[in-house]
N, C-alpha and C positions, 0 to 999 in steps of 0.2 A: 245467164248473168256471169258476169267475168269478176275475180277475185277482189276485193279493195286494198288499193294500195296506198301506204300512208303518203302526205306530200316529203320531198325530198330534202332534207336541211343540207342548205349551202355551208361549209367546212371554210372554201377560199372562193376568191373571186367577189365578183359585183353582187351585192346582197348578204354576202355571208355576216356584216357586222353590223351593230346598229349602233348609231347615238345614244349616248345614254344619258342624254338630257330630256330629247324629244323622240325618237326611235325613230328616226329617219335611215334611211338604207343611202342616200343619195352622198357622194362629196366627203367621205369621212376621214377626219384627219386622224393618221394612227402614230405618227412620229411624236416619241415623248412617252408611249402609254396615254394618249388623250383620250382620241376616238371620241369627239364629238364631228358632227356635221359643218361647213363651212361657216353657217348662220349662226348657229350657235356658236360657235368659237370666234367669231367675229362682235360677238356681244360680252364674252366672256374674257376677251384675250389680258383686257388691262387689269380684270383683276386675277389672272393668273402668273402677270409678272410681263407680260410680252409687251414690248414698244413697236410704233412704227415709225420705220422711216421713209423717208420718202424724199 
């Protein structure tokens, strides 16, 4: 039987952050200090002050 290794925590790259709404790993918006998910920051944005234009 071979040693147990613990799993690896991601530091940087894909995975390393979670949402900290929903804990999603996927699409994380981190400009600003946000770091929520696109979903969720797309539910959140007008009350955080964001407009859209378009």
């Amino acid at each position: 039987m071979g040693k147990y290794r613990p799993p690896r925590v991601r530091k940087y790259g894909r995975g390393a952050i979670k949402c900290q709404r929903c804990g999603s790993h996927d699409a994380i918006i981190r400009k600003y200090g946000i770091y929520l998910c696109r979903q969720c920051f797309r539910e959140l944005a007008v009350s955080l002050g964001f407009r859209k234009y378009s």
